[in-house]
PyMOL Python script that loads the backbone (N, CA, C, O; Angstrom):
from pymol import cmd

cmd.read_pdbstr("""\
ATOM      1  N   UNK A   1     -11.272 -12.135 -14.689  1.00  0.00           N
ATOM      2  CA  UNK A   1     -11.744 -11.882 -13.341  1.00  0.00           C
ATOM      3  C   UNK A   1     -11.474 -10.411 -13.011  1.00  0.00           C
ATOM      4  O   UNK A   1     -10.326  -9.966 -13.001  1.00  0.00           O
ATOM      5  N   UNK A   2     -12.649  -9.596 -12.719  1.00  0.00           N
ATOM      6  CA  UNK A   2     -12.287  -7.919 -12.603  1.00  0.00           C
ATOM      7  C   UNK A   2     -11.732  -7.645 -10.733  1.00  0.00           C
ATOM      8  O   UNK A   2     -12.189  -8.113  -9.690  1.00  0.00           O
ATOM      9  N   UNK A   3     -10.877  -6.934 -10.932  1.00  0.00           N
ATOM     10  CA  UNK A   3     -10.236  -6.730  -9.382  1.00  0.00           C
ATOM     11  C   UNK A   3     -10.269  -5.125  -9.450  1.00  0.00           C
ATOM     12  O   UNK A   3      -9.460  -4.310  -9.894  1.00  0.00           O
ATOM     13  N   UNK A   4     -11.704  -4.977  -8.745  1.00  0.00           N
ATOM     14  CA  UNK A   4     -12.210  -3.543  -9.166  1.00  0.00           C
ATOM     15  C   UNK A   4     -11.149  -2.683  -7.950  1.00  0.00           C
ATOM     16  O   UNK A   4     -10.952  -1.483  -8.141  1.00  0.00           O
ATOM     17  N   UNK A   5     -10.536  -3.336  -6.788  1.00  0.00           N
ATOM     18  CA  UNK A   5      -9.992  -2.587  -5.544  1.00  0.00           C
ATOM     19  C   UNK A   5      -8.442  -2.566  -5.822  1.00  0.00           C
ATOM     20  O   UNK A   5      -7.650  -2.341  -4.907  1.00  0.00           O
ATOM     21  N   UNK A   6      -7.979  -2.841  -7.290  1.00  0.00           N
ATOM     22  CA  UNK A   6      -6.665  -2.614  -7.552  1.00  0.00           C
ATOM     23  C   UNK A   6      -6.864  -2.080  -8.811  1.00  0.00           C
ATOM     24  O   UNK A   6      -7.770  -2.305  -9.613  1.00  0.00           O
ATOM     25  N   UNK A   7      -5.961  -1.387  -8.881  1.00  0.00           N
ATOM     26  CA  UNK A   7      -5.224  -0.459 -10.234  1.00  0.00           C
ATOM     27  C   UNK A   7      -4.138  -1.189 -11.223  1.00  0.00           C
ATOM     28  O   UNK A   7      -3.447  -2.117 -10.802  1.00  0.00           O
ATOM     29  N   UNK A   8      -4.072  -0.872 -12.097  1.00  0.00           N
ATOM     30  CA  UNK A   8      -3.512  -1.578 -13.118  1.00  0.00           C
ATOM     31  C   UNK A   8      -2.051  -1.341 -12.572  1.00  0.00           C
ATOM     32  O   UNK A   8      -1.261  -2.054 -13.192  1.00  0.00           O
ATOM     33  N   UNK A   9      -1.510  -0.651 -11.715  1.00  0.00           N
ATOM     34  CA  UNK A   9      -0.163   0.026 -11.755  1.00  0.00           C
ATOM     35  C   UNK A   9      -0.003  -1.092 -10.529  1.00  0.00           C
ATOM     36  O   UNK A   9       0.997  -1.795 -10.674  1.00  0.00           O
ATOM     37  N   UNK A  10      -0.712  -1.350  -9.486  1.00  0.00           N
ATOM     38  CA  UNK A  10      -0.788  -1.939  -8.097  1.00  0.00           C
ATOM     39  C   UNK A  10      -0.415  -3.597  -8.994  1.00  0.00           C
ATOM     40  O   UNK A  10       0.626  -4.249  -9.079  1.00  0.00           O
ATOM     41  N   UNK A  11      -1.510  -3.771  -9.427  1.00  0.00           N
ATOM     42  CA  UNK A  11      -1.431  -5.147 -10.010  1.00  0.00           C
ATOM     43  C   UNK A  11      -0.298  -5.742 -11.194  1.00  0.00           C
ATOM     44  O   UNK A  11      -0.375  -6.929 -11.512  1.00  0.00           O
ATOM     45  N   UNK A  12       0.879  -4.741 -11.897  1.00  0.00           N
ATOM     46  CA  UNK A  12       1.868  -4.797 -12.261  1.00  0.00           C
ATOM     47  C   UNK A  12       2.944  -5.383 -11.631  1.00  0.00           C
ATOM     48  O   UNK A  12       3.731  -6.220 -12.073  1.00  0.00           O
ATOM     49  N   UNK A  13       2.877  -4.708 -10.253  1.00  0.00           N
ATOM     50  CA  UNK A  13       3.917  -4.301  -8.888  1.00  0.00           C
ATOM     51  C   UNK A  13       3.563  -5.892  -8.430  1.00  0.00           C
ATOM     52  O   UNK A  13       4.461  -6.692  -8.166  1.00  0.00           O
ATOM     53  N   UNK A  14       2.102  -6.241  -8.372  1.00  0.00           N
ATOM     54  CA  UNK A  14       2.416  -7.686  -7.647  1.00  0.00           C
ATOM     55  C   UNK A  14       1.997  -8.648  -8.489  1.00  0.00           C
ATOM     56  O   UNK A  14       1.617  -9.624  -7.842  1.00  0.00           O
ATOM     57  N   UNK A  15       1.908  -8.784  -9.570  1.00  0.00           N
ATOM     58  CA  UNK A  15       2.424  -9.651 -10.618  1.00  0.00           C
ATOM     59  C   UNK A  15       4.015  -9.694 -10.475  1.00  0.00           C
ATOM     60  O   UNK A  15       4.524 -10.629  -9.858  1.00  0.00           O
ATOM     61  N   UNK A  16       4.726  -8.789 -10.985  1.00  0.00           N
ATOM     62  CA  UNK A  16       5.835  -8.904 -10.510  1.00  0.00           C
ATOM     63  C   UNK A  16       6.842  -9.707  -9.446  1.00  0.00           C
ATOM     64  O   UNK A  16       7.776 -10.495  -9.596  1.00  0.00           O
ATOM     65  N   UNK A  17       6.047  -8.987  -8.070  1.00  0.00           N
ATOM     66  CA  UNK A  17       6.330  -9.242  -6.391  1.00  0.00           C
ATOM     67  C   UNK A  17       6.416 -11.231  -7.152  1.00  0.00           C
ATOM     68  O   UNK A  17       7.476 -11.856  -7.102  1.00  0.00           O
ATOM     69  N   UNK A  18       4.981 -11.914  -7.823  1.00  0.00           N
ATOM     70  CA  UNK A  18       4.699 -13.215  -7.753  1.00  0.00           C
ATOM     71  C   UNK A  18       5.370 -14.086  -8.641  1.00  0.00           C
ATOM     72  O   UNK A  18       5.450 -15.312  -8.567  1.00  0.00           O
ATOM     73  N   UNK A  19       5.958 -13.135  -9.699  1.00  0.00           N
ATOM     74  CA  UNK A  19       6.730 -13.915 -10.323  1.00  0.00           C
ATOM     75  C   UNK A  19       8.452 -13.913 -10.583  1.00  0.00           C
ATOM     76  O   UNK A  19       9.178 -14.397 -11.452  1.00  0.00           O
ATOM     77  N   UNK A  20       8.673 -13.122  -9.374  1.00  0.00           N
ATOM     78  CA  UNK A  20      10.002 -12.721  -9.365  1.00  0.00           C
ATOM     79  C   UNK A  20      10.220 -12.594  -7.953  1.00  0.00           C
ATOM     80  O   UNK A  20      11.444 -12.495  -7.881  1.00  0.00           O
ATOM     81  N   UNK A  21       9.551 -12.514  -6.250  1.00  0.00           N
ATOM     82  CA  UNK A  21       9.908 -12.373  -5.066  1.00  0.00           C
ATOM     83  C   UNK A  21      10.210 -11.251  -4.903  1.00  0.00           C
ATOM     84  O   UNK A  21      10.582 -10.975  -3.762  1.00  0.00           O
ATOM     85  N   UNK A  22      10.189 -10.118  -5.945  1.00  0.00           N
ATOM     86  CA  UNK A  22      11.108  -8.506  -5.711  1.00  0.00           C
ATOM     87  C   UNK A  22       9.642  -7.665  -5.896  1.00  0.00           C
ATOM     88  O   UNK A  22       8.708  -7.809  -6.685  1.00  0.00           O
ATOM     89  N   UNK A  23       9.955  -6.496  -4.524  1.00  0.00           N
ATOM     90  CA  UNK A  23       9.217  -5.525  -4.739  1.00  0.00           C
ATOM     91  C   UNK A  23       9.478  -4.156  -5.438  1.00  0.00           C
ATOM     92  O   UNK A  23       9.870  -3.130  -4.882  1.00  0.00           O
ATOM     93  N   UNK A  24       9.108  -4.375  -7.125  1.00  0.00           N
ATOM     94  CA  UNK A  24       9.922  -3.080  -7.886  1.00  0.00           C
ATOM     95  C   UNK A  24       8.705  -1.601  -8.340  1.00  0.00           C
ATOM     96  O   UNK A  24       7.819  -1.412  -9.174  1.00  0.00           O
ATOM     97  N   UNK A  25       9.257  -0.938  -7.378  1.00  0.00           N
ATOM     98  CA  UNK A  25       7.895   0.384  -7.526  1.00  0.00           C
ATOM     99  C   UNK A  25       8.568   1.975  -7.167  1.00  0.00           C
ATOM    100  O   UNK A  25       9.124   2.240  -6.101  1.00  0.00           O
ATOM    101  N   UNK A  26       8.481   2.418  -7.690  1.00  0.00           N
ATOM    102  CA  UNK A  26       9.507   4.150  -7.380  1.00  0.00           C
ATOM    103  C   UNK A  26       8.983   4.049  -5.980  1.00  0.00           C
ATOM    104  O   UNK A  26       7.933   3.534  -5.596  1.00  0.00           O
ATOM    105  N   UNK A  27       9.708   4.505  -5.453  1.00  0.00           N
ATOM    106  CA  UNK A  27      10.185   4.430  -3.838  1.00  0.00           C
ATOM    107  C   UNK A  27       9.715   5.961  -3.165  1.00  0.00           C
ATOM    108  O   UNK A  27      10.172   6.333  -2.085  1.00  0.00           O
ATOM    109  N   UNK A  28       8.809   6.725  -3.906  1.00  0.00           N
ATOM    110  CA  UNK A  28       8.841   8.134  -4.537  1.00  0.00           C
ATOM    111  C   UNK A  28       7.306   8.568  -4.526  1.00  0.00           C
ATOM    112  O   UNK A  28       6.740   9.617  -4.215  1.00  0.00           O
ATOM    113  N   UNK A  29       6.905   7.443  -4.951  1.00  0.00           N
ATOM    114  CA  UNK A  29       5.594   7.094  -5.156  1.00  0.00           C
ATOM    115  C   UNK A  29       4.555   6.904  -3.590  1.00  0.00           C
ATOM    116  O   UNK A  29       4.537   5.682  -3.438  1.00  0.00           O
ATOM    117  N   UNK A  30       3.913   7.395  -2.684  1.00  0.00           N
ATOM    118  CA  UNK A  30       3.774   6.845  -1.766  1.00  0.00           C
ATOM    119  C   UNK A  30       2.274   6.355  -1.931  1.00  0.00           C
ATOM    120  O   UNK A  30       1.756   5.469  -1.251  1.00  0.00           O
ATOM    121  N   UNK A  31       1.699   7.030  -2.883  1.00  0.00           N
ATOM    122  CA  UNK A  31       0.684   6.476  -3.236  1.00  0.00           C
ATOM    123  C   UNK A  31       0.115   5.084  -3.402  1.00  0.00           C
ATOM    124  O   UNK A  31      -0.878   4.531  -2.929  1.00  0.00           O
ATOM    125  N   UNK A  32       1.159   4.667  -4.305  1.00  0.00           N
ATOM    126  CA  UNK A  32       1.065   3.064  -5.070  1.00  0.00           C
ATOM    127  C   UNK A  32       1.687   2.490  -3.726  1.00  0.00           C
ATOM    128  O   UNK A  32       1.209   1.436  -3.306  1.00  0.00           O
ATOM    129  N   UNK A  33       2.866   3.188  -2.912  1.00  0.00           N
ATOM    130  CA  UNK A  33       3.230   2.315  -1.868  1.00  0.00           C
ATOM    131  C   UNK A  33       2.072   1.579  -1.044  1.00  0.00           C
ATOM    132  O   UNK A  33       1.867   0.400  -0.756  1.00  0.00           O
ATOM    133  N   UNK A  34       1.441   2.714  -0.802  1.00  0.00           N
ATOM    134  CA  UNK A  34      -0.342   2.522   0.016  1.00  0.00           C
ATOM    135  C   UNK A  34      -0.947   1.465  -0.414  1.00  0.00           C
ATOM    136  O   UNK A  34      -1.309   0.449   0.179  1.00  0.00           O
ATOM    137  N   UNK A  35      -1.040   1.843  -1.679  1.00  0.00           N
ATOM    138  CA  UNK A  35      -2.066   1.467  -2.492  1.00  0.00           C
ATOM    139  C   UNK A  35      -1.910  -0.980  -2.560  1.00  0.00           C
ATOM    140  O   UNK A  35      -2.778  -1.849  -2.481  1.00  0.00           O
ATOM    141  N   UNK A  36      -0.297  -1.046  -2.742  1.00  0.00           N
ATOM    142  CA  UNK A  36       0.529  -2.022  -2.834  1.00  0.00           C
ATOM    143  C   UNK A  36       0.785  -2.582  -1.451  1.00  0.00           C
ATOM    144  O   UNK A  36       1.301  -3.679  -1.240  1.00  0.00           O
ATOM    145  N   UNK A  37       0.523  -2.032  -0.861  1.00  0.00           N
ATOM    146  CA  UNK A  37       0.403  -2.610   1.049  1.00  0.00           C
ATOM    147  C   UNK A  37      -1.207  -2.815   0.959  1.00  0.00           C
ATOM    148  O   UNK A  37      -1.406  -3.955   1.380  1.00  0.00           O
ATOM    149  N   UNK A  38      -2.417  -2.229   0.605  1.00  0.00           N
ATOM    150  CA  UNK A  38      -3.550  -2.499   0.866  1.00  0.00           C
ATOM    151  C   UNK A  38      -3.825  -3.948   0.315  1.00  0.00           C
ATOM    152  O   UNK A  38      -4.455  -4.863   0.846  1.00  0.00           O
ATOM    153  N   UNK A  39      -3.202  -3.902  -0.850  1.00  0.00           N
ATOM    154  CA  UNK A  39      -3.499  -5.108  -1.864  1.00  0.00           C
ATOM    155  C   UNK A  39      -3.017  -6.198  -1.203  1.00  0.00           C
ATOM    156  O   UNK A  39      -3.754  -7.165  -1.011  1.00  0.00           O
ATOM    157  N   UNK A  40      -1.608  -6.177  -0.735  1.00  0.00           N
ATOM    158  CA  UNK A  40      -0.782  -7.292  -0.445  1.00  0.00           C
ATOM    159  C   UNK A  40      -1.878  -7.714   1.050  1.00  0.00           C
ATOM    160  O   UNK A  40      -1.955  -8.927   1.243  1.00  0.00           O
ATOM    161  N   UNK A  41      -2.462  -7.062   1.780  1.00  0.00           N
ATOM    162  CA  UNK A  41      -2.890  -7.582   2.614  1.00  0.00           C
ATOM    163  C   UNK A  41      -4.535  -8.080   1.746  1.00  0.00           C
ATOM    164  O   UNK A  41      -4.962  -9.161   2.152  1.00  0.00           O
ATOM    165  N   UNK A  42      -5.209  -7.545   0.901  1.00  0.00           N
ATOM    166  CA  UNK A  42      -6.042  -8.086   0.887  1.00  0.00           C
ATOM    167  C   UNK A  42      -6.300  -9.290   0.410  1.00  0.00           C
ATOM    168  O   UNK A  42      -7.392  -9.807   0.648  1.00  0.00           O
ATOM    169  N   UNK A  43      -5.097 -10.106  -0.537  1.00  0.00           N
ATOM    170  CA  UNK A  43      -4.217 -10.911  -1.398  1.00  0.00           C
ATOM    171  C   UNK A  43      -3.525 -12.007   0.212  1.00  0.00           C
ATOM    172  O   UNK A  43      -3.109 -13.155   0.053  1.00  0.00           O
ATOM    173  N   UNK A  44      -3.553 -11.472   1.277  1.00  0.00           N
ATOM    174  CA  UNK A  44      -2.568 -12.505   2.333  1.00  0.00           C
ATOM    175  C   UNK A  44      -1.384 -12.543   1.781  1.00  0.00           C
ATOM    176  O   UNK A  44      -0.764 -13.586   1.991  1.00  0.00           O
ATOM    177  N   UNK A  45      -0.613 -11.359   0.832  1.00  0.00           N
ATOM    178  CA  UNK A  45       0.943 -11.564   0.690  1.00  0.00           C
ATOM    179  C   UNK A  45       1.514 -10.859   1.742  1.00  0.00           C
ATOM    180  O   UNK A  45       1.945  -9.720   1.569  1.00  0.00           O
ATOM    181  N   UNK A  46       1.584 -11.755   3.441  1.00  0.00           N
ATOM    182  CA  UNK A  46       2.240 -10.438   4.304  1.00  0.00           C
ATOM    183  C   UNK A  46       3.826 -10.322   3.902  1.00  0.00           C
ATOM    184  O   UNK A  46       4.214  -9.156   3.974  1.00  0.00           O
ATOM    185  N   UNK A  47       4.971 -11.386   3.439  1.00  0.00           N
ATOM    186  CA  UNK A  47       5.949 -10.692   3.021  1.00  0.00           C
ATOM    187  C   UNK A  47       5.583  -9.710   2.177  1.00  0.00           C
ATOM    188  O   UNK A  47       5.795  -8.700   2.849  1.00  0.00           O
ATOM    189  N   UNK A  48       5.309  -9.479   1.489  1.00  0.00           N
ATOM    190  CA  UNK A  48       5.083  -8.154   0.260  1.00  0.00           C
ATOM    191  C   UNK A  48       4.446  -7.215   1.652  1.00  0.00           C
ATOM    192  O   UNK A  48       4.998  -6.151   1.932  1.00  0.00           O
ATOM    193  N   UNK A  49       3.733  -7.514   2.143  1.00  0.00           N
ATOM    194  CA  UNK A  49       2.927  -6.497   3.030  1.00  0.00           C
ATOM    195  C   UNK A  49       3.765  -5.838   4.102  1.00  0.00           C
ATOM    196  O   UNK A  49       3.737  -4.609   4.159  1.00  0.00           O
ATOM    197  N   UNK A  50       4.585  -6.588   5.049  1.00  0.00           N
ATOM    198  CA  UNK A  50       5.549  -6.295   5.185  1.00  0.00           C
ATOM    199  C   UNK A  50       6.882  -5.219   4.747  1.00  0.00           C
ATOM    200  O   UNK A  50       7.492  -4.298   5.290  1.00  0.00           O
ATOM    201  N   UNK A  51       6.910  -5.811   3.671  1.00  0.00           N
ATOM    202  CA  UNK A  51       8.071  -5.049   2.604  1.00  0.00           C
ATOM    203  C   UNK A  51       7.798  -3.561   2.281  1.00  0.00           C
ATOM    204  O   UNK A  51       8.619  -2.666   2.078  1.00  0.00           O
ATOM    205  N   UNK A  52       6.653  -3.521   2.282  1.00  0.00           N
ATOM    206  CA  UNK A  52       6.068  -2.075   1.799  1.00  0.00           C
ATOM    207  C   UNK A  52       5.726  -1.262   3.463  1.00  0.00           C
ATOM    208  O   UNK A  52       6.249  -0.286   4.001  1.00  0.00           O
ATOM    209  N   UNK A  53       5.032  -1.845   3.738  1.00  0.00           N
ATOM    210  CA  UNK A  53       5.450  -1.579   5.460  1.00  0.00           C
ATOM    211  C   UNK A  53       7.212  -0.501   6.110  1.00  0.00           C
ATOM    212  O   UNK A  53       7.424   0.645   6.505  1.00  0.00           O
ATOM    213  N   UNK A  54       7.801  -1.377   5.943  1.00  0.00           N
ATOM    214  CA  UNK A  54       8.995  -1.135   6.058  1.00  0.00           C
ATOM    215  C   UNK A  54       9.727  -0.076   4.596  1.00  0.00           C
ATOM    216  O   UNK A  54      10.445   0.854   4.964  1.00  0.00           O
ATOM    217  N   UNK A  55       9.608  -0.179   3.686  1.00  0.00           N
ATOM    218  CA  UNK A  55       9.612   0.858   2.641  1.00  0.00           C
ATOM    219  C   UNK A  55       8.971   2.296   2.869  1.00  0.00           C
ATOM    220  O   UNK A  55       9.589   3.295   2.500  1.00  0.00           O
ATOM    221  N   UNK A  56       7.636   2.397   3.525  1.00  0.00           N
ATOM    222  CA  UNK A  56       7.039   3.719   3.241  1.00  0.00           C
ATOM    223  C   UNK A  56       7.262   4.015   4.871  1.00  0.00           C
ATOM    224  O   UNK A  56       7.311   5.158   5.326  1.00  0.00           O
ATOM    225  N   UNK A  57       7.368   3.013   5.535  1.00  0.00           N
ATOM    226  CA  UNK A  57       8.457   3.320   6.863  1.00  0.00           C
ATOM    227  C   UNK A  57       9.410   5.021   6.939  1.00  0.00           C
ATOM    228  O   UNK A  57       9.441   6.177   7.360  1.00  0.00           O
ATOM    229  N   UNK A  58       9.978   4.075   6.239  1.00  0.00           N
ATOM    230  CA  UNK A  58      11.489   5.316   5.945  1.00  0.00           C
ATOM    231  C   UNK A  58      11.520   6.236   5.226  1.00  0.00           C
ATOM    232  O   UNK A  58      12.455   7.017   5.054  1.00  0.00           O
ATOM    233  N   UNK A  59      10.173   6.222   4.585  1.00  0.00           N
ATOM    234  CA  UNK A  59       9.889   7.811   3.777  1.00  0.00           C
ATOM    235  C   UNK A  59       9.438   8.836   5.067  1.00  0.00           C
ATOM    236  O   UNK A  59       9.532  10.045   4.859  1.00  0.00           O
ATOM    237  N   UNK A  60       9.025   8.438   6.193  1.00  0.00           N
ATOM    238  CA  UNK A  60       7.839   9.153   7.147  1.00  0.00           C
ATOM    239  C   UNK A  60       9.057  10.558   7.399  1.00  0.00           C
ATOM    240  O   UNK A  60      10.205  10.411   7.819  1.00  0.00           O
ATOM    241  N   UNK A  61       8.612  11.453   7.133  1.00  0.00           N
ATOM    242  CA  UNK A  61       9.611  13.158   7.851  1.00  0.00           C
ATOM    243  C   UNK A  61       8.130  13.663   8.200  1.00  0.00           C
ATOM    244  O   UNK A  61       6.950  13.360   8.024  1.00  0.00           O
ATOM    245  N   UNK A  62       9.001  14.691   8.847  1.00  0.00           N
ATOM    246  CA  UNK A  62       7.841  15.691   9.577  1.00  0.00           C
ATOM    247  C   UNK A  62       6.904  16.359   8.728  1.00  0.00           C
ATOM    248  O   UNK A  62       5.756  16.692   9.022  1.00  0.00           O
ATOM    249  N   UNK A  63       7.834  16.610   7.058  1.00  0.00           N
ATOM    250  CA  UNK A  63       6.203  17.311   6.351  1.00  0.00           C
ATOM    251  C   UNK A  63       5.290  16.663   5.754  1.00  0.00           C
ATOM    252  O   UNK A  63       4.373  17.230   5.160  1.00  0.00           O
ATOM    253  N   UNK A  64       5.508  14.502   5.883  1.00  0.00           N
ATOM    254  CA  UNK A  64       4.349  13.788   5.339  1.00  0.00           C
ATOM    255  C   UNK A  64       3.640  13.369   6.588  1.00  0.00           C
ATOM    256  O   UNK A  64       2.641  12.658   6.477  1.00  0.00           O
ATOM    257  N   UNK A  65       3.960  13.651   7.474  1.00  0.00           N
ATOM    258  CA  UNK A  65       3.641  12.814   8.546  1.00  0.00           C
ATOM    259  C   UNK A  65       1.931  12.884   8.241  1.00  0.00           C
ATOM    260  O   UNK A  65       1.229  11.928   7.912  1.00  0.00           O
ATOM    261  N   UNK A  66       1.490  14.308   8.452  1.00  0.00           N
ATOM    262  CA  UNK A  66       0.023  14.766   8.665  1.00  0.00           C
ATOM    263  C   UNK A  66      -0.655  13.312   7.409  1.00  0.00           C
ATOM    264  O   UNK A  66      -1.316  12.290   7.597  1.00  0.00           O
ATOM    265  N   UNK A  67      -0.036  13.971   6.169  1.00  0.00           N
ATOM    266  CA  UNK A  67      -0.563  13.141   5.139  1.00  0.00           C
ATOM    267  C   UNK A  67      -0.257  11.577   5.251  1.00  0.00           C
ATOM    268  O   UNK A  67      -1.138  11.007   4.607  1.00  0.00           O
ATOM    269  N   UNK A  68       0.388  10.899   5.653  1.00  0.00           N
ATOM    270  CA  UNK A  68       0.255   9.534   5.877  1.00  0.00           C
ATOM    271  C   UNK A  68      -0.610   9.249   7.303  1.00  0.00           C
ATOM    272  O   UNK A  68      -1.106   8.123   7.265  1.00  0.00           O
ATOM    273  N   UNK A  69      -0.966  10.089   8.742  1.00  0.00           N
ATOM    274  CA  UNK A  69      -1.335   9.573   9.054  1.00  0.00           C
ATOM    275  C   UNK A  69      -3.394   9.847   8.761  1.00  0.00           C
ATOM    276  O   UNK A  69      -4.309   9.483   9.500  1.00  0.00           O
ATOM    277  N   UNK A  70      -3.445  10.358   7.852  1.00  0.00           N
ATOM    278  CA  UNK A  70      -4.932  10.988   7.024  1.00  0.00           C
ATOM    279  C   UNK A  70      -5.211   9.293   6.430  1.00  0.00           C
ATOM    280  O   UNK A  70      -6.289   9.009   5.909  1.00  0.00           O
ATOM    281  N   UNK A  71      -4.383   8.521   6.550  1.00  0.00           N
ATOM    282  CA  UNK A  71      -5.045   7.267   5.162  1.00  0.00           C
ATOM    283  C   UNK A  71      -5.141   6.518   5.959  1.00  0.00           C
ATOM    284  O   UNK A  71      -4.492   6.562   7.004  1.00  0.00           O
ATOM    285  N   UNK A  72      -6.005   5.612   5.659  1.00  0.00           N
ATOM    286  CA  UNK A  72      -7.300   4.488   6.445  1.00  0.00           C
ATOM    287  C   UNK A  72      -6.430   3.905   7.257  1.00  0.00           C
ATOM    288  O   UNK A  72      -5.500   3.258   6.775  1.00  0.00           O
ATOM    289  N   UNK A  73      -6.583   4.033   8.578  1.00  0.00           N
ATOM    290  CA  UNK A  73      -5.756   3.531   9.703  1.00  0.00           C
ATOM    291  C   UNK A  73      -5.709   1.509  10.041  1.00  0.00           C
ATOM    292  O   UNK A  73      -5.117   0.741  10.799  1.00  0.00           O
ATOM    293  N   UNK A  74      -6.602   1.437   9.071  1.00  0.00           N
ATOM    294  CA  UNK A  74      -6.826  -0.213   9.346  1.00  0.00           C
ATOM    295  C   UNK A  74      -5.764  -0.491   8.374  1.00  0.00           C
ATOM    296  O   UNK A  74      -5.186  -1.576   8.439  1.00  0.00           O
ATOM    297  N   UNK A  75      -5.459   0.326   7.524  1.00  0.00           N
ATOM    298  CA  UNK A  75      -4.492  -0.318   6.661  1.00  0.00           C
ATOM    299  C   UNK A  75      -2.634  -0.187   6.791  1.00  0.00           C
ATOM    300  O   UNK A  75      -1.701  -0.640   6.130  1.00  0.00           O
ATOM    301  N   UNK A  76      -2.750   0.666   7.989  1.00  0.00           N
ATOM    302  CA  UNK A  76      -1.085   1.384   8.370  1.00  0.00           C
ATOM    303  C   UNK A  76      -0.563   0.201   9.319  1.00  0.00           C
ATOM    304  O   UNK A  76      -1.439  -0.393   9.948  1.00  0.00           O
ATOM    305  N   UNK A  77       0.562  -0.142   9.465  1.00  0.00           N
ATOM    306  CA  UNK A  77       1.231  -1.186  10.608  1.00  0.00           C
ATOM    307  C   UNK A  77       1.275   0.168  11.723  1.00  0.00           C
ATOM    308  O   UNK A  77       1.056   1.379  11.702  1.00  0.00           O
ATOM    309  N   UNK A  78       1.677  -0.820  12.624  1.00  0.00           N
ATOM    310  CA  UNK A  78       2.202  -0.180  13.884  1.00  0.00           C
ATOM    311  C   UNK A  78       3.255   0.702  13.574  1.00  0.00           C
ATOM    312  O   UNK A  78       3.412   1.823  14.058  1.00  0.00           O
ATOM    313  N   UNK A  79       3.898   0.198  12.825  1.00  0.00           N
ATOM    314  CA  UNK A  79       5.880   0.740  12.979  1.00  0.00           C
ATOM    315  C   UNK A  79       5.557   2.529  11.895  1.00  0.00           C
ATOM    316  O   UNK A  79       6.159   3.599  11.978  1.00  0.00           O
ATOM    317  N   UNK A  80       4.252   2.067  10.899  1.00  0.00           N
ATOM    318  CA  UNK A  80       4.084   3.515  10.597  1.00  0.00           C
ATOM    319  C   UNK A  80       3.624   4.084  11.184  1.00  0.00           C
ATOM    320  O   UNK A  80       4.409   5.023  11.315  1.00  0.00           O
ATOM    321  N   UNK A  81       2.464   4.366  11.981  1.00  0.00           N
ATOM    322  CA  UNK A  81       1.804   4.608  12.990  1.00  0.00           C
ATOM    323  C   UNK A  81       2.819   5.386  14.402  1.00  0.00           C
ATOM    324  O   UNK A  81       2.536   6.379  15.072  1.00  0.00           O
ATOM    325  N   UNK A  82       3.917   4.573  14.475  1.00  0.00           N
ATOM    326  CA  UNK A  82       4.948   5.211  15.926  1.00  0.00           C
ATOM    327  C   UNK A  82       5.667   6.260  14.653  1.00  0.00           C
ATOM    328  O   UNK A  82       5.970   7.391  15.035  1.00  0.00           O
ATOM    329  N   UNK A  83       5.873   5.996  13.540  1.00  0.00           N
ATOM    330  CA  UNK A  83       6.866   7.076  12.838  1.00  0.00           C
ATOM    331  C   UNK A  83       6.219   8.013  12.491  1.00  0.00           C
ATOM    332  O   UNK A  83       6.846   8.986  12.074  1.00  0.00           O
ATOM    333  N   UNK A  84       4.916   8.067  12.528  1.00  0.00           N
ATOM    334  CA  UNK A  84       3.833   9.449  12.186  1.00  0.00           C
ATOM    335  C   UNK A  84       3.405  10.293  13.048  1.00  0.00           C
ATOM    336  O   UNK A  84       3.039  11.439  12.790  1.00  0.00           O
ATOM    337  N   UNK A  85       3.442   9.459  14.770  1.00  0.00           N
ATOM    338  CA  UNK A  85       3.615  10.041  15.701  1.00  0.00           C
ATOM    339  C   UNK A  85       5.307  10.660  16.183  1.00  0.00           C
ATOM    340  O   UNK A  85       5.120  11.618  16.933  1.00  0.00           O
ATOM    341  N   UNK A  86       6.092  10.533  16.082  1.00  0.00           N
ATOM    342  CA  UNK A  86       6.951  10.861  15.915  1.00  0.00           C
ATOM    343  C   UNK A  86       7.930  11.884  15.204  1.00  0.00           C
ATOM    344  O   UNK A  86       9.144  11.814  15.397  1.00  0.00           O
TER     345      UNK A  86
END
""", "prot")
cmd.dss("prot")
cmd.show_as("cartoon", "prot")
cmd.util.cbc("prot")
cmd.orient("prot")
């Protein structure tokens, strides 16, 4: 079955998330973070969706802000959204 809207690296991360409950992804990465929150919601995993939520949360400083709040706003929670304004 081809899952043309995930990446082999995304779909590692939640294979993983499904067969173990743990979200394991460099913390570093905010890309795949994105990328691993888009999925988890398009998948209905809101714990995982959540989790990453709250993960790329606490990356937000003043010199990513611009660049996190540039990515598709349907896909950001609230809580990133107040930390990008912020």
């Amino acid at each position: 079955m081809p899952l043309p809207t995930v990446s082999g690296n995304v779909l590692e991360v939640l294979l993983c998330y499904l067969y173990t409950g743990r979200c394991l992804f460099p913390r570093d990465d905010l890309n795949l973070g994105l990328d691993l929150m888009a999925a988890a919601d398009q998948f209905l995993l809101m714990e995982l969706k959540q989790l990453c939520q709250q993960l790329l949360a606490e990356k937000i400083d003043a010199e990513v802000s611009a660049w996190w709040c540039g990515f598709e706003f349907s896909n950001l929670s609230s809580l990133i959204l107040i930390q990008c304004v912020n």
